[in-house]
C-alpha positions in Angstrom: 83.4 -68.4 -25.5 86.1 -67.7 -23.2 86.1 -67.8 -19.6 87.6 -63.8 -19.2 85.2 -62.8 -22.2 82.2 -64.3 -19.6 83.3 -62.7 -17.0 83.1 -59.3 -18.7 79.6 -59.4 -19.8 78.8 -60.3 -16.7 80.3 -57.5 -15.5 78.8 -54.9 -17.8 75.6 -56.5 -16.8 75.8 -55.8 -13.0 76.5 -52.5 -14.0 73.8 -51.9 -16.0 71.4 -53.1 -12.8 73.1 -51.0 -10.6 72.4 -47.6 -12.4 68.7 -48.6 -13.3 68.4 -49.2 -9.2 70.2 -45.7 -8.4 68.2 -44.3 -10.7 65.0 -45.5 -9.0 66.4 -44.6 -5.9 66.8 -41.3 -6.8 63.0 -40.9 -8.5 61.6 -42.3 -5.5 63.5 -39.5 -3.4 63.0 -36.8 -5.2 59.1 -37.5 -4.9 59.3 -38.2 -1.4 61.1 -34.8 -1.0 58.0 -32.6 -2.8 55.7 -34.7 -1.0 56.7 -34.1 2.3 57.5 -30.1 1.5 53.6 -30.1 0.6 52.3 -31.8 3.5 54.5 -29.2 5.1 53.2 -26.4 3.6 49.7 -27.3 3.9 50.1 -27.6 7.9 51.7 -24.4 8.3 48.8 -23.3 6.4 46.0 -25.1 8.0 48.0 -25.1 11.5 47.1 -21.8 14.0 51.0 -20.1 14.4 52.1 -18.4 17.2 49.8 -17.0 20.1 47.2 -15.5 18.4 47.0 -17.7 15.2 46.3 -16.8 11.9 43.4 -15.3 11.0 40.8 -16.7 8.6 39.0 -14.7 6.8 34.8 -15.0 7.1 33.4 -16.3 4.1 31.4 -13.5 1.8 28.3 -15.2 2.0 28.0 -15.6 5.5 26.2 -13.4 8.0 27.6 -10.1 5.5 24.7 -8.0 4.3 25.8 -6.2 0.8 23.8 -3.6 -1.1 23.3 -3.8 -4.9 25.9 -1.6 -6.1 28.2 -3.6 -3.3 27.8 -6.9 -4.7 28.1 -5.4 -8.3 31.6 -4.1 -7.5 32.9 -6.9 -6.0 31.5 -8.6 -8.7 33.6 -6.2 -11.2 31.2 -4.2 -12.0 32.6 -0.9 -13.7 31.9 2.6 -12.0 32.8 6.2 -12.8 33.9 8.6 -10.3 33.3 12.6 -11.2 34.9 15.5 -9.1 32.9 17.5 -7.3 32.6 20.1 -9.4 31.2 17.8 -12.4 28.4 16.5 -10.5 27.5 19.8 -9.5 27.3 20.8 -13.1 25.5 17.9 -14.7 22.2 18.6 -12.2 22.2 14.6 -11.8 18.6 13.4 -11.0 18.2 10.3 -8.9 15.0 8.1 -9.3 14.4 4.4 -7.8 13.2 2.0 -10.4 9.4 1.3 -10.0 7.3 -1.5 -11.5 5.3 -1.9 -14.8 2.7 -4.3 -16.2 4.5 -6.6 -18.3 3.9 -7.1 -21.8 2.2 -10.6 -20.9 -0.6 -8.8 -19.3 -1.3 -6.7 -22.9 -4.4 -9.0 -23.6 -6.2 -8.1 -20.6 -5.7 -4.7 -19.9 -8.2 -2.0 -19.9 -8.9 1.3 -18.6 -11.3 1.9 -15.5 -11.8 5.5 -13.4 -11.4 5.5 -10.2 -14.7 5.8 -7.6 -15.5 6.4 -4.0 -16.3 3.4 -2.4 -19.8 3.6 -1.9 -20.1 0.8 1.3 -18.0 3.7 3.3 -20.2 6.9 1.8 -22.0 8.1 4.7 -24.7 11.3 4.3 -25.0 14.0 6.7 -28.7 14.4 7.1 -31.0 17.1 8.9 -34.5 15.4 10.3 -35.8 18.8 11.3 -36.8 21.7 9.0 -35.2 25.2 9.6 -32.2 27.4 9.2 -28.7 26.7 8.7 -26.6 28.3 11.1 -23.6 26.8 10.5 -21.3 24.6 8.4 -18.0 23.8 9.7 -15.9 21.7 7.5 -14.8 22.6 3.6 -14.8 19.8 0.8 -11.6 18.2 1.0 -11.3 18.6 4.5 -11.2 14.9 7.5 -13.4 14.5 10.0 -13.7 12.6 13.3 -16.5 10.9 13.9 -19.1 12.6 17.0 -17.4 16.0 15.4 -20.3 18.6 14.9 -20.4 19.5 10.7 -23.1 21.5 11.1 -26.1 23.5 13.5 -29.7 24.3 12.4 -32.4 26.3 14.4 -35.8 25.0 13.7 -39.1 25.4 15.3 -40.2 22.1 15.0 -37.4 21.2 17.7 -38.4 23.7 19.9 -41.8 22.3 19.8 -40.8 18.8 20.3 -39.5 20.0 23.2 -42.3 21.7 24.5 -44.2 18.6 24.1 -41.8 16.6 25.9 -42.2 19.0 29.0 -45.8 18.8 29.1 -46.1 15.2 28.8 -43.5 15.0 32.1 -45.8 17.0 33.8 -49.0 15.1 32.7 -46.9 11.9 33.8 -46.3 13.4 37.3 -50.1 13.8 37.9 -51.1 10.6 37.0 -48.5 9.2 39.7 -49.9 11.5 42.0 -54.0 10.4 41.2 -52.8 6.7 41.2 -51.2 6.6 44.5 -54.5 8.4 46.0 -57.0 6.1 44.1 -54.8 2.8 45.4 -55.1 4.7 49.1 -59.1 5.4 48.3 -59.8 2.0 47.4 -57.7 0.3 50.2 -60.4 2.1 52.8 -63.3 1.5 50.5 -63.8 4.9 49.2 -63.0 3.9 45.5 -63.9 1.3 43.6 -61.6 -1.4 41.6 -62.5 -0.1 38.4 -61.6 3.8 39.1 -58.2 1.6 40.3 -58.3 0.3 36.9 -58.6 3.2 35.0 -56.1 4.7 36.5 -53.7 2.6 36.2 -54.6 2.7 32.5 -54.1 6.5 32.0 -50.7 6.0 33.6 -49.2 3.6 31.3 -50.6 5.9 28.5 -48.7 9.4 29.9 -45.6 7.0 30.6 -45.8 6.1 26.9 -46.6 9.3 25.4 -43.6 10.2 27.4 -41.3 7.6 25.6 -42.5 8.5 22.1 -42.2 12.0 22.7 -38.5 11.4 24.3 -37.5 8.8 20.8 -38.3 11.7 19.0 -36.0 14.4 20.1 -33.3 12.2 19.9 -33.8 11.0 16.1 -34.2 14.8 15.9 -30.7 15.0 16.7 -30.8 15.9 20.6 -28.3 14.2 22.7 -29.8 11.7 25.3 -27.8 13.6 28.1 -29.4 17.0 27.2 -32.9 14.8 26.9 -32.5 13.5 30.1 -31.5 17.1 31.9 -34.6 18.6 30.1 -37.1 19.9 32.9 -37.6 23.3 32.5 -38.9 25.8 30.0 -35.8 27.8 30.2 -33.7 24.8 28.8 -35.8 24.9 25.6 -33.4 25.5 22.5 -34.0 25.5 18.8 -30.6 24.5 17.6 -29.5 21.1 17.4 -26.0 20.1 16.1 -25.1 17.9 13.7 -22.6 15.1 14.5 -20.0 13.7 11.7 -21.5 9.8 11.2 -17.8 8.5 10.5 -14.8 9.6 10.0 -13.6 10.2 6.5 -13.3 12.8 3.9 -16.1 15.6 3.2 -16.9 14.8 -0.8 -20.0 16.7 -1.3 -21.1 19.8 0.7 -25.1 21.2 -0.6 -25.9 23.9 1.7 -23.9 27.4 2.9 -24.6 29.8 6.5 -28.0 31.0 6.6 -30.2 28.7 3.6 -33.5 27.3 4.8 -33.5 23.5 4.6 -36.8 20.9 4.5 -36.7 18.2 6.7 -34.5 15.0 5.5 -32.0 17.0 3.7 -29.0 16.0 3.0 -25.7 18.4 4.1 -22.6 16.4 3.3 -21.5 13.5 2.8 -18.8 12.0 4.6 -16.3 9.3 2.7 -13.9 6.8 4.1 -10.8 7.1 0.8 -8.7 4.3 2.8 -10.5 2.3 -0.1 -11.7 2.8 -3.0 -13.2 1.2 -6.1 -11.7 1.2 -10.1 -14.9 0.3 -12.8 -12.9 -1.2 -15.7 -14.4 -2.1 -18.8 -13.7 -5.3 -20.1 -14.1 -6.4 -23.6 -16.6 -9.2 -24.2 -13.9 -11.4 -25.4 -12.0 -11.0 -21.8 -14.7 -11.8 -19.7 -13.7 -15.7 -19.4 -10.8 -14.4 -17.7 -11.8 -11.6 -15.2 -14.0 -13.5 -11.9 -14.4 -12.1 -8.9 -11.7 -12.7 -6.9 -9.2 -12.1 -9.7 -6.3 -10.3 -8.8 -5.8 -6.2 -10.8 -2.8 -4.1 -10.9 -3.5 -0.3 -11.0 -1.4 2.1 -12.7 -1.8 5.3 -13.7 0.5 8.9 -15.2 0.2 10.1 -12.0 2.3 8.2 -10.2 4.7 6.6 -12.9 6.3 3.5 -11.9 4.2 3.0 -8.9 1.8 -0.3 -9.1 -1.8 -0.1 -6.7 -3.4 -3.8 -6.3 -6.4 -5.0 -5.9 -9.3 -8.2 -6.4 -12.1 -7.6 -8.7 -15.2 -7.6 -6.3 -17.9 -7.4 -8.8 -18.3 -8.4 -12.3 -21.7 -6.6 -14.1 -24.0 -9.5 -15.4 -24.8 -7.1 -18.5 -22.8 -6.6 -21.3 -23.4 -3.3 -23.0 -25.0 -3.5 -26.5 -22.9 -0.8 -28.3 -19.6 -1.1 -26.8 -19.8 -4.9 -25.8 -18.2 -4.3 -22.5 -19.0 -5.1 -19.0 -18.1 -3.2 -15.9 -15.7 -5.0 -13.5 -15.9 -3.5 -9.9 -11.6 -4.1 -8.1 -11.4 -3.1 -4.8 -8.3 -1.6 -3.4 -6.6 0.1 -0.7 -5.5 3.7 -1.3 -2.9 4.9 1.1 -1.8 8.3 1.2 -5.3 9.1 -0.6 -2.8 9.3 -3.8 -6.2 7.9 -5.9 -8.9 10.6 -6.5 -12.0 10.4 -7.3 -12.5 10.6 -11.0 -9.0 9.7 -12.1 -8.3 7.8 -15.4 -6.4 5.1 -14.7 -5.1 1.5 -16.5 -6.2 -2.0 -15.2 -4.2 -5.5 -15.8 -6.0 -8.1 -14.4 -3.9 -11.3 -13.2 -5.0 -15.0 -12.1 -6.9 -15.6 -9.1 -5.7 -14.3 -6.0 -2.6 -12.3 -8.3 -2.7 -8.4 -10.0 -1.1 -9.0 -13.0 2.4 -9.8 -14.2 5.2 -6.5 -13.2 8.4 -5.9 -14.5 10.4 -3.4 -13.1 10.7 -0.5 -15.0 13.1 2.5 -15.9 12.4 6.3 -17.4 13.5 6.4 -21.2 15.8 9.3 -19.8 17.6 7.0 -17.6 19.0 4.6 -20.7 22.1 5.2 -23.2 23.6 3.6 -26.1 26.9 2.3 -25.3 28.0 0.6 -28.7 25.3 -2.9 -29.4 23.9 -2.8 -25.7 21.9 -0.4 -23.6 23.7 1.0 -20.5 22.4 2.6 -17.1 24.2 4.6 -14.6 23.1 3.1 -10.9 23.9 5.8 -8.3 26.2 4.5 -5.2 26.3 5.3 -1.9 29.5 8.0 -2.6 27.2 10.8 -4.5 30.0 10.8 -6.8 30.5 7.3 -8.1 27.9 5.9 -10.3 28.0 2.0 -11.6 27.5 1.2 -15.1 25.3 -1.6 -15.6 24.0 -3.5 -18.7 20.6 -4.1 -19.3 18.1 -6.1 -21.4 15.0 -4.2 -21.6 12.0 -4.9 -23.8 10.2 -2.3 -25.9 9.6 1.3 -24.8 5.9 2.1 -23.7 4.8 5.4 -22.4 8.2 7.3 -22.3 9.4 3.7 -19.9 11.1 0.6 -20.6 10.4 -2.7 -19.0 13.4 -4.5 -17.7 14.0 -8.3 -18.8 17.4 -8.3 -16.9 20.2 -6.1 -15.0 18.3 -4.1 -12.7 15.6 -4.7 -10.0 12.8 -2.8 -8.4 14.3 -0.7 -5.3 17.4 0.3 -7.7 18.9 3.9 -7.6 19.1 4.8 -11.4 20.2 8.3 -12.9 17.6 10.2 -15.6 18.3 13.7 -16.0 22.4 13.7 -16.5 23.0 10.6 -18.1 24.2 11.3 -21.2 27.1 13.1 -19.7 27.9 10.5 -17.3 28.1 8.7 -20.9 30.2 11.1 -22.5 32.0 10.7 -19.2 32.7 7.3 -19.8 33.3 7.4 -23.1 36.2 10.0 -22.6 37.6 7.7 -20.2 37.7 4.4 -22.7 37.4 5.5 -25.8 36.9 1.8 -27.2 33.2 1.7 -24.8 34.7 -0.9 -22.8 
């Protein structure tokens, strides 16, 4: 090859090198350039400008307290806003969703009627015989304990009294003959056995005097009034009646003016802060109901509410026709919502539980929106309401039990919910 022909390739070849390492060059510029622009950004970002900085905003999840229907809308949940005028009109009906037995508990329910607790039954008795001059307090009606129910004259009081008197006196004068017959025989002018006897006769009139006093106060006489008896002209036939415990009057036997025998009974006074629910329980549940197992209470009454209790007692018999037993639950009763008598249904759970709840939602409350089952939940603008899917299991008792969407405590529309539909559906015709 020749020496100028060499020389040219060579040339060409240099000058191929020398774009590839421009090229480079450039690349590596380029990405130096958006790097350092990011790193840039990202401290004016991260980096507090001017005097007062940027400000942050808190994180949502951090010392922020939302409601339901708040944490639905952020969420995205969709809502419906009526004018005034069209809530006025569609007489919108708020309830709060309660709770329900769940269907799990279907294989040991039962039904049971609710009973006054008879440990807290107390009876208003009269010891004496005689005539009912009053009777304060009505069936139905509270009353204090020490509070006088009721005042009945008798004779036999009056007598008791008498008796009481007389036997004070006899006391006084055998103080008076023992102090002389201790003076008599201390100057040898009675003997040690007229000493003896008596002392004798005044331990007898002292307890005479006792027995006599025990009895006018289980007659019903104050021990103050006992002890300020001594006089004839303190003597009084009536003796009043004190309440034995506060609580409810359940039974009332006698009116104003009836003649009573001694040991009657007048009321009878009930504590209905508890009471008791006898449940029958089919023979084939008994492996599952103990004492000590937990019971949820419900009852038409008081729909969506839930009352708990333990079972307390479990009847060792097992009646031959209806192969039941009675189960005794225990529960508290605030408000004295339970009456005595009431129907009621019985779920009985696990040891120390009442029974699996779900919450659950009127029939009225729920619309058809397309494949799914809508609900409207009320907000805290009396005019906006949230639409909110559920999943709800079958309907039982004009109520459905909720599987998933809502939650006990929840604000849900009944009466007006089909127009709040009809609302919607206006509004998206497609149901979305």
């Amino acid at each position: 090859m020749n020496e100028p022909d060499e020389i040219k390739q060579t040339s060409t070849t240099d000058v191929k090198r020398s774009r590839n390492r421009n090229r480079k060059i450039a690349t590596v510029s380029v990405v130096a350039v958006v790097a350092a622009a990011a790193i840039a950004l990202l401290l004016y970002l991260l980096i507090p400008q001017g005097k007062g900085g940027r400000p942050v905003p808190a994180p949502r999840n951090i010392g922020v307290q939302t409601s339901n229907q708040e944490t639905n809308a952020l969420s995205g949940e969709s809502t419906l806003t009526l004018v005034p005028e069209q809530a006025q009109r569609a007489d919108i009906k708020i309830e709060t969703v309660g709770e329900r037995m769940s269907a799990e508990a279907s294989g040991q329910q039962t039904t049971g009627v609710v009973q006054a607790n008879s440990y807290r039954e107390t009876p208003v008795m009269s010891l004496v015989g005689g005539i009912v001059r009053s009777v304060g307090p009505e069936l139905g009606q509270n009353v204090r304990k020490g509070q006088t129910v009721a005042v009945v004259s008798s004779n036999e009081l009056a007598d008791a009294q008498s008796k009481y008197l007389a036997a004070i006196a006899e006391l006084e004068e055998h103080h008076k003959h023992h102090a002389r017959t201790e003076k008599l025989v201390a100057i040898g002018a009675a003997s040690r056995e007229e000493l003896e006897l008596a002392t004798s006769k005044l331990k007898a009139a002292e307890s005479e005097l006792a027995n006599l006093r025990q009895r006018l106060l289980l007659l019903g006489l104050s021990s103050q009034r006992v002890s300020a008896l001594r006089s004839t002209s303190q003597l009084s036939s009536e003796v009043s009646l004190p309440a034995p415990a506060s609580g409810t009057v359940t039974s009332r036997t006698v009116n104003s003016g009836e003649v009573i025998e001694a040991n009657k009974e007048l009321l009878r006074v009930t504590d209905l802060s508890s009471v008791w629910v006898v449940a029958q329980v089919y023979e084939k549940d008994l492996g599952k109901v103990h004492i000590g197992s937990g019971a949820g209470i419900t009852t038409d009454a008081y729909p969506g509410r839930i009352f708990r209790g333990k079972v307390s007692y479990v009847d060792p018999k097992v009646d031959p026709q209806t192969r039941t037993a009675q189960a005794r639950i225990e529960l508290a009763n605030p408000g004295r919502q339970l009456k005595i008598g009431m129907y009621v249904n019985v779920a009985f759970g696990a040891l120390g539980g009442a029974g699996p709840t779900v919450p659950g939602v009127p029939a009225a409350a729920v619309q058809n929106m397309g494949n799914r089952q809508v609900v409207f939940v009320a907000t805290s603008d009396p005019n906006v309401f949230a639409m909110r899917f559920a999943r709800l299991g079958p309907e039982s008792n004009g109520f459905y039990g909720v599987l998933e969407g809502l939650s006990v405590g929840d604000r849900i529309v009944t009466e007006g919910s089909f127009m709040l539909r009809a609302e919607w559906l206006k509004s998206h015709p497609s149901g979305q």
